[in-house]
C-alpha positions in Angstrom: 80.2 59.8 -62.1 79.0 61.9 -59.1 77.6 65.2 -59.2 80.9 66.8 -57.9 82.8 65.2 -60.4 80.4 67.0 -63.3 80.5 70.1 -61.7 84.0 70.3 -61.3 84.5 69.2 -65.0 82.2 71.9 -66.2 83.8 74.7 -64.7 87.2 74.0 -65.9 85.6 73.5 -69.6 84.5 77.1 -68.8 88.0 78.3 -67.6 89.6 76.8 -70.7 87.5 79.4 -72.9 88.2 82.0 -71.2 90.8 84.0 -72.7 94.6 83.6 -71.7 94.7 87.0 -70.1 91.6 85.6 -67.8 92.6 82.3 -67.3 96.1 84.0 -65.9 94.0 86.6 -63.4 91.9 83.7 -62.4 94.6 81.3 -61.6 96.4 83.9 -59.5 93.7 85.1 -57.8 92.6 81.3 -56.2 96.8 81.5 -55.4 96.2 84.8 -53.6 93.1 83.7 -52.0 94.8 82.0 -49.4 96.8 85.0 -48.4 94.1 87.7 -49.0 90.9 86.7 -49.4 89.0 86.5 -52.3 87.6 90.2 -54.2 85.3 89.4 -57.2 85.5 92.6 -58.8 89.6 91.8 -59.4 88.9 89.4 -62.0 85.7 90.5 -63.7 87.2 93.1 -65.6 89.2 90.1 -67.5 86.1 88.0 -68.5 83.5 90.9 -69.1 84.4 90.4 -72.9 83.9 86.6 -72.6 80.2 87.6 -70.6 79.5 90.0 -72.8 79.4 87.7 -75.8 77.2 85.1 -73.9 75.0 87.2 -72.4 74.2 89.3 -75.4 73.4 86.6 -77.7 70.1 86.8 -79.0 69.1 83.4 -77.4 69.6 85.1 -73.9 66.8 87.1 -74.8 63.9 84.6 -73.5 66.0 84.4 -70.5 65.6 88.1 -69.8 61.9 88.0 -71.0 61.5 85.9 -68.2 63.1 87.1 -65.5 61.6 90.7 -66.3 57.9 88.7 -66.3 59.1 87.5 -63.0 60.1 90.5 -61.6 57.4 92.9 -63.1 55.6 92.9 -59.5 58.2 94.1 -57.6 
């Protein structure tokens, strides 16, 4: 299997646990896309519950711990 094929797969495992409400947002946003454009901000609002839960779990924290070590320069 090639790379794309493993990316590809990943990212609709991700969609499919995003919630419904998301998933719908999402869907019609790639639809509008080729109309409109594509806005980031339209859709975040739907998975910032989703985010939230992932990036607050307490095994995130060494991956802030290192970024802020990273960063602590400048």
């Amino acid at each position: 299997m090639e790379a794309a094929d493993y990316t590809a797969r990943s990212l609709f495992v991700v969609y499919k646990q995003l919630p419904e409400d998301a998933q719908k947002a999402f869907k019609a946003l790639i639809d509008n896309d080729k109309e409109n454009g594509y806005t980031n901000s339209e859709w975040v609002a739907f998975s910032s519950p989703s985010l939230a839960e992932l990036w607050d779990a307490p095994e995130e924290d060494y991956w802030d711990e290192l970024y802020a070590k990273q960063h602590a320069n400048g």
